[in-house]
C-alpha positions as CSV (number, residue, x, y, z in Angstrom):
1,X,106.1,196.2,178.2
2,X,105.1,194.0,180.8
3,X,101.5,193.9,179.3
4,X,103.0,193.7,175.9
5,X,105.0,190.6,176.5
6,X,102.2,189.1,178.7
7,X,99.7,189.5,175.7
8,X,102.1,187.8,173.5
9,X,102.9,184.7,175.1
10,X,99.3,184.9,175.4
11,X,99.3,185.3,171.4
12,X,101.4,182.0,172.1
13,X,99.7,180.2,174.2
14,X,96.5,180.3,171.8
15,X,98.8,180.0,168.5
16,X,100.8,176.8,169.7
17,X,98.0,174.5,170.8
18,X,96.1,174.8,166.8
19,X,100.1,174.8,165.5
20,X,100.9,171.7,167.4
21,X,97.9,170.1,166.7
22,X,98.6,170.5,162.9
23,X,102.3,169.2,162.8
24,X,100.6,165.6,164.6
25,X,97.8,165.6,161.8
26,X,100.5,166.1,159.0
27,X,103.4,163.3,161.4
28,X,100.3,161.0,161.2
29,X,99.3,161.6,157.7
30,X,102.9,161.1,156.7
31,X,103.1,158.0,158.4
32,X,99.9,156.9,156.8
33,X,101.2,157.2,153.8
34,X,104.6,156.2,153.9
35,X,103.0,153.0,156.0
36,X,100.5,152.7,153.0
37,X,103.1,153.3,150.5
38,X,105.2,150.5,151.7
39,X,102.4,148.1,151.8
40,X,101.6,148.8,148.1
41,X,105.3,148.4,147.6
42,X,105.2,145.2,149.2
43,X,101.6,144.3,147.3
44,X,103.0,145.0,144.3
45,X,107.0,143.0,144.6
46,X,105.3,139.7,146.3
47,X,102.1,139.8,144.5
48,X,102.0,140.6,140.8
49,X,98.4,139.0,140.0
50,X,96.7,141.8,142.8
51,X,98.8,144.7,141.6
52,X,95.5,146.1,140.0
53,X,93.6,145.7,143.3
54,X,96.5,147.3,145.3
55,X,96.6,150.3,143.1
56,X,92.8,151.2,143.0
57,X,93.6,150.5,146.6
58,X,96.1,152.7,146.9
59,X,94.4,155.6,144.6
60,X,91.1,155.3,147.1
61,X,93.2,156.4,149.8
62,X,95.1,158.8,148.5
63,X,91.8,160.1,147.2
64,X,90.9,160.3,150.5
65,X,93.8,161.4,151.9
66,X,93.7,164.5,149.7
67,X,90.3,165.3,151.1
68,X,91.4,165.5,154.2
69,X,94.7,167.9,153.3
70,X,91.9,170.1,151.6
71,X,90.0,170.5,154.6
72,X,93.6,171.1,156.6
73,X,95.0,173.8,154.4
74,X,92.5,176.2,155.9
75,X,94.4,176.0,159.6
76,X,97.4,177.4,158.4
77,X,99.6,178.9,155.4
78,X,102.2,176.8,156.4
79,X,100.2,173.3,156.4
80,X,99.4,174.5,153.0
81,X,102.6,174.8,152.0
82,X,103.6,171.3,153.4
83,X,100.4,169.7,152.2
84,X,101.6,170.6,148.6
85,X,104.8,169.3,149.2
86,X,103.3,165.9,150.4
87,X,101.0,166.4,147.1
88,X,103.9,166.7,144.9
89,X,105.7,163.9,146.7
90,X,102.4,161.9,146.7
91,X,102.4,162.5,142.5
92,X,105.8,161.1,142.3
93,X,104.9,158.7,144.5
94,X,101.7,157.8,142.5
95,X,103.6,157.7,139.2
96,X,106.3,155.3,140.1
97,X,103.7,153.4,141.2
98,X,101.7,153.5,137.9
99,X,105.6,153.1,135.9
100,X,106.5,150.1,138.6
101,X,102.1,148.8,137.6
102,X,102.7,148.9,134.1
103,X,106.2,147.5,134.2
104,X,104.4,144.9,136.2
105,X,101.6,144.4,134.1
106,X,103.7,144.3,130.9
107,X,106.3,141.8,132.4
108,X,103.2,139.7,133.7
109,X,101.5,139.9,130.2
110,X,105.0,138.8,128.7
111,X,105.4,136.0,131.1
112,X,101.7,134.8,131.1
113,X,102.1,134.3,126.8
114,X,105.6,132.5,127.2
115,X,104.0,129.9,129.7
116,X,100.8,129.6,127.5
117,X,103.6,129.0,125.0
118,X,106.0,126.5,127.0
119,X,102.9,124.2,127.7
120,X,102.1,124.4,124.6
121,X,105.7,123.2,123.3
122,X,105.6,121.3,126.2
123,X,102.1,119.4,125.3
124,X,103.3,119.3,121.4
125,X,106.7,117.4,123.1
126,X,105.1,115.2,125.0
127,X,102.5,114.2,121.8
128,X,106.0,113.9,119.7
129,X,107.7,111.9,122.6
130,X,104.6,109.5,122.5
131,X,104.1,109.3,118.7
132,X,107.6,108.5,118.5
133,X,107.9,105.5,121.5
134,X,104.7,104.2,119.4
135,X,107.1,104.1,116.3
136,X,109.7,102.7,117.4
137,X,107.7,100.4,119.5
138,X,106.3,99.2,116.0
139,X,109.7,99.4,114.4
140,X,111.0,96.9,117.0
141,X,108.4,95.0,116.1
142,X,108.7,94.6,112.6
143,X,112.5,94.1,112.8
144,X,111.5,91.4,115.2
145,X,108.6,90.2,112.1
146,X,111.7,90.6,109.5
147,X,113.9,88.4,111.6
148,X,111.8,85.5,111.9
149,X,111.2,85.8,108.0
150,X,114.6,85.9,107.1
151,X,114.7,82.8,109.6
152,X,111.5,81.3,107.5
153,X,113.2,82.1,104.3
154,X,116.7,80.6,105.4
155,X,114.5,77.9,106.3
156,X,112.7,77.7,103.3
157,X,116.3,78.0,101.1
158,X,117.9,75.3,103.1
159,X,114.7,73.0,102.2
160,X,114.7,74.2,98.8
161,X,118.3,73.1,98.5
162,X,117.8,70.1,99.5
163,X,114.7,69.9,97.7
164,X,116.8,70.7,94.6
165,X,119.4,68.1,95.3
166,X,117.7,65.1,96.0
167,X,115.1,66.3,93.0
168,X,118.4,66.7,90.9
169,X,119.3,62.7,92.4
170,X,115.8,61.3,91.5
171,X,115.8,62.8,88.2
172,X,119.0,61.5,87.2
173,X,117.4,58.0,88.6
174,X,114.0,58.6,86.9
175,X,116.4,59.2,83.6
176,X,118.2,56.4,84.7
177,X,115.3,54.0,85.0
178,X,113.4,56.1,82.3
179,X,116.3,55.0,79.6
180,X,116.8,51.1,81.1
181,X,112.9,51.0,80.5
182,X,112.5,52.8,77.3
183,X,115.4,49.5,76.5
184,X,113.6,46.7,78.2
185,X,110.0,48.1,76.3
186,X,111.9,48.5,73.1
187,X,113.6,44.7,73.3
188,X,110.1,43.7,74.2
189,X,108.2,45.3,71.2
190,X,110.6,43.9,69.0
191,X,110.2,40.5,70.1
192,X,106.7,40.7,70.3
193,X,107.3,41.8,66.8
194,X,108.7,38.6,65.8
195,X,106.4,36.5,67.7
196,X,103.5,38.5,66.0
197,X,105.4,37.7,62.9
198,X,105.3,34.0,62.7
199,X,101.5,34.5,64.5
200,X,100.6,36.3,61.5
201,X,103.0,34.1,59.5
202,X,101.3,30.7,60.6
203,X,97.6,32.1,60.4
204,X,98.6,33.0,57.1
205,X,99.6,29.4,56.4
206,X,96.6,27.8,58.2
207,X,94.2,30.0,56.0
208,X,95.8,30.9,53.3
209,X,93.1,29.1,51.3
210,X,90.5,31.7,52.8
211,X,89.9,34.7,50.1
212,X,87.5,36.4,52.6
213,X,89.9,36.4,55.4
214,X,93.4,38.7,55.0
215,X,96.2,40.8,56.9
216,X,95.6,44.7,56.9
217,X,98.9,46.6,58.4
218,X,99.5,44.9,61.7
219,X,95.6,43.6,61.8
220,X,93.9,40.0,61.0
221,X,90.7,40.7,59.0
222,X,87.5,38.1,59.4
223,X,85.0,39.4,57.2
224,X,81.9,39.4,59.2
225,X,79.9,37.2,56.7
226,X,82.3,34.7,57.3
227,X,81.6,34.0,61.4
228,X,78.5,35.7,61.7
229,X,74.4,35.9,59.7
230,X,73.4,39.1,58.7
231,X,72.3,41.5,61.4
232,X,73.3,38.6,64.3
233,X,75.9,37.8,66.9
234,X,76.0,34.1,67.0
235,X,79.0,32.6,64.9
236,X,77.9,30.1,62.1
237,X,79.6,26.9,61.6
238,X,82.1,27.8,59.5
239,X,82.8,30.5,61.0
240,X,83.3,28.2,64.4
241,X,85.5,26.2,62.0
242,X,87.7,29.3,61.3
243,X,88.0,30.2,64.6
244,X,89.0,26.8,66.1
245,X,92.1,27.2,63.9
246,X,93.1,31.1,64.9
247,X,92.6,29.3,68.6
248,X,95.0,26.7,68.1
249,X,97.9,29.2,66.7
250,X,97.1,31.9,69.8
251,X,97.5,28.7,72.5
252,X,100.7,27.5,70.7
253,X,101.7,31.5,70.5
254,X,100.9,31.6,74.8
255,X,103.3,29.0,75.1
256,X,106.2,30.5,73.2
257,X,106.1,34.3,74.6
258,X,108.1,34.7,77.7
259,X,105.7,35.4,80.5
260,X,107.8,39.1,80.6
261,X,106.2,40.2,78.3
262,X,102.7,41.3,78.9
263,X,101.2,41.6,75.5
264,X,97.1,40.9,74.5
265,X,95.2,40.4,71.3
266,X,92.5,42.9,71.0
267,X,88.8,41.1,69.5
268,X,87.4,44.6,67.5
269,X,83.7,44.1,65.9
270,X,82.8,46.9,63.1
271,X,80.1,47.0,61.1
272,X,79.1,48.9,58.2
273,X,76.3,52.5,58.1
274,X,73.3,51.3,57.7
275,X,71.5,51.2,60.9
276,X,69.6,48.6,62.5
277,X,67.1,48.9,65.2
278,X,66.4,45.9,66.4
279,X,65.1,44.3,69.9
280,X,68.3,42.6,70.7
281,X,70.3,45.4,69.1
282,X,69.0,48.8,68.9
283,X,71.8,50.2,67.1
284,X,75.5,49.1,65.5
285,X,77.1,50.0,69.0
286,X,75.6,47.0,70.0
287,X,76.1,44.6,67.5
288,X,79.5,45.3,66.9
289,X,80.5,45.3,71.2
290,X,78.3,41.8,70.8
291,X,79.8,40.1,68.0
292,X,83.5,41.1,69.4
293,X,82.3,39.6,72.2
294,X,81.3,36.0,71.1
295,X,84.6,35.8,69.4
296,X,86.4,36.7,72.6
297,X,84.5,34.0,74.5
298,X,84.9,31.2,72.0
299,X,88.8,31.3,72.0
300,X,88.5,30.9,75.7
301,X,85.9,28.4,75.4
302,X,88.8,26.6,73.1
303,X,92.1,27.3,75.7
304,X,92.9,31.0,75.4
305,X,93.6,32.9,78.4
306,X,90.8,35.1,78.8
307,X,93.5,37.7,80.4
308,X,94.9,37.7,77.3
309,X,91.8,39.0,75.5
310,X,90.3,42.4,75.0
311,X,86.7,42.7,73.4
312,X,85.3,45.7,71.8
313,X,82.7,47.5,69.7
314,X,83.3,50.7,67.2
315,X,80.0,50.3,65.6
316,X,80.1,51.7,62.0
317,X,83.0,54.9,62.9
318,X,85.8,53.8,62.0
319,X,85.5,52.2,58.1
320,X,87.9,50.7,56.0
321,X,86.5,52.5,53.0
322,X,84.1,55.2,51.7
323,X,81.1,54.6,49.8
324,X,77.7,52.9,50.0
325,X,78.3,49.9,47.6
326,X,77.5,46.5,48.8
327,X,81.5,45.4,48.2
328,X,82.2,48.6,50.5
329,X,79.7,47.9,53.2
330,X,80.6,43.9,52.5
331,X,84.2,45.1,53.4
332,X,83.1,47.3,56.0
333,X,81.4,44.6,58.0
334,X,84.4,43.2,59.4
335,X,85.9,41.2,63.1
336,X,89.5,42.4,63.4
337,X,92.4,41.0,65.6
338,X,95.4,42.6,66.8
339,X,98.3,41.4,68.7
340,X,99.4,44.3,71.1
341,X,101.7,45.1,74.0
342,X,99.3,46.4,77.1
């Protein structure tokens, strides 16, 4: 018995060295991995961007963790037992982890697209925020361009009123002074009237004897004949004679018009169509300006005011008559005198 129990604690002695030996290699591999786990635990709550580097990690060396629990399970039934227990655990272990990765990986996913989205809302805001200071920057200043053009046009308005009125005032002066003229001009023609009346009246007198020399409308008509040799602008003596009396009556008539009245007696010289080209007068133009004109300065040469006169030529356009008989041309050729109101 002795023997027996001697050779069993032998049995023992051999049996506990290998047994304790295997419960440190499976206290330390449990701590390994509970140590490991709660790194990856810690990896994977504080850093969501190396999740994927903690769990390749983390399958490496429990890769090579189950290596060694392979070679282990040949020491004893027992470690194999526990070292599919720690498997088992380990495969809950690795698929929480995988859940907890994927939860992770979905929830990272989610909240990398909603901050791509809020910067771009957030860029979109800020180009909104900026489009809209520039419009209202611009609206201010147009309601700033509108108010100092409603200023302008109340301005303008307040001139245009007064404009209006004082237009209104000088128009009812310009009507005014427009009617006390149109008076004074009437009063004037009519006595100009009269006093071309008894002119016409007294020239009738002083040559009524004179067949070649008559009134037409509100004209005295010297035939040309009578002052002047055909196709020349120097009077002839009789024609002198004639105009020494038609002096006399316009001084006498200078005397009697009121010095109001600004009146003139227009010299005309017409003659008839046939043309004449000659070196003193190369056409009718001339002749007719230059016989006008010796009248004009005869009847200053004889007292007439020479401001009172008016000289001019109308050549053979503007006839008394129609035709190409000698009485018409005879008629046509003609010096005409005209008392007028300037």
């Amino acid at each position: 018995m002795a023997m027996g129990r001697g050779r069993r604690r032998e049995s023992y002695g051999e049996f506990w060295p290998a047994y304790v030996d295997v419960l440190s290699t499976l206290l330390m591999v449990l701590t390994l991995l509970l140590s490991i786990f709660m790194l990856a635990q810690y990896f994977v709550s504080q850093e969501a961007n190396g999740k994927d580097t903690a769990l390749r990690r983390l399958t490496r060396q429990i890769s090579e963790l189950t290596s060694l629990l392979s070679l282990e399970k040949s020491k004893g039934k027992t470690s194999g037992d526990e070292l599919a227990a720690l498997q088992a655990s380990l495969a809950s272990i690795r698929a929480e982890n995988s859940r907890l990765g994927g939860l992770l990986g979905i929830d990272g996913d989610k909240a990398k697209t909603a901050e791509a989205r809020a910067i771009t809302v957030t860029k979109d805001l800020d180009t909104q925020k900026t489009i809209s200071n520039e419009a209202l920057a611009k609206v201010d200043a147009l309601n700033q361009q509108l108010a100092a053009l409603r200023q302008q046009m109340s301005a303008i308005q307040e001139a245009l009123a007064a404009a209006e009125a004082k237009d209104k005032d000088s128009q009812t002066r310009i009507s005014d002074l427009g009617a006390r003229l149109n008076v004074v001009l009437a009063k004037q023609v009519q006595e100009l009237q009269r006093y071309r009346s008894d002119f016409f009246g007294r020239l009738r007198d002083l040559l009524r004897d004179r067949k070649d020399i008559r009134v037409v409308g509100d004209r005295f008509v010297f035939q040309s004949e009578v002052l002047f040799p055909s196709g020349q602008a120097q009077m002839t003596v009789e024609g002198l004679a004639a105009i020494d009396q038609l002096a006399a009556a316009i001084v006498e008539l200078e005397k009697q018009i009121p010095k109001e009245i600004d009146w003139s007696l227009q010299v005309d010289g017409h003659t008839d169509g046939r043309p004449i080209n000659s070196p003193q007068f190369p056409s009718n133009w001339e002749l007719s300006s230059a016989r006008a004109t010796s009248v004009v300065k005869y009847l200053i040469s004889r007292g007439v005011s020479a401001r009172r006169l008016v000289a001019a030529g109308y050549g053979e356009f503007q006839p008394l008559e129609d035709g190409t008989t000698d009485d018409v041309l005879r008629r046509n050729r003609r010096i005409e005198l005209k008392l007028t109101n300037r």
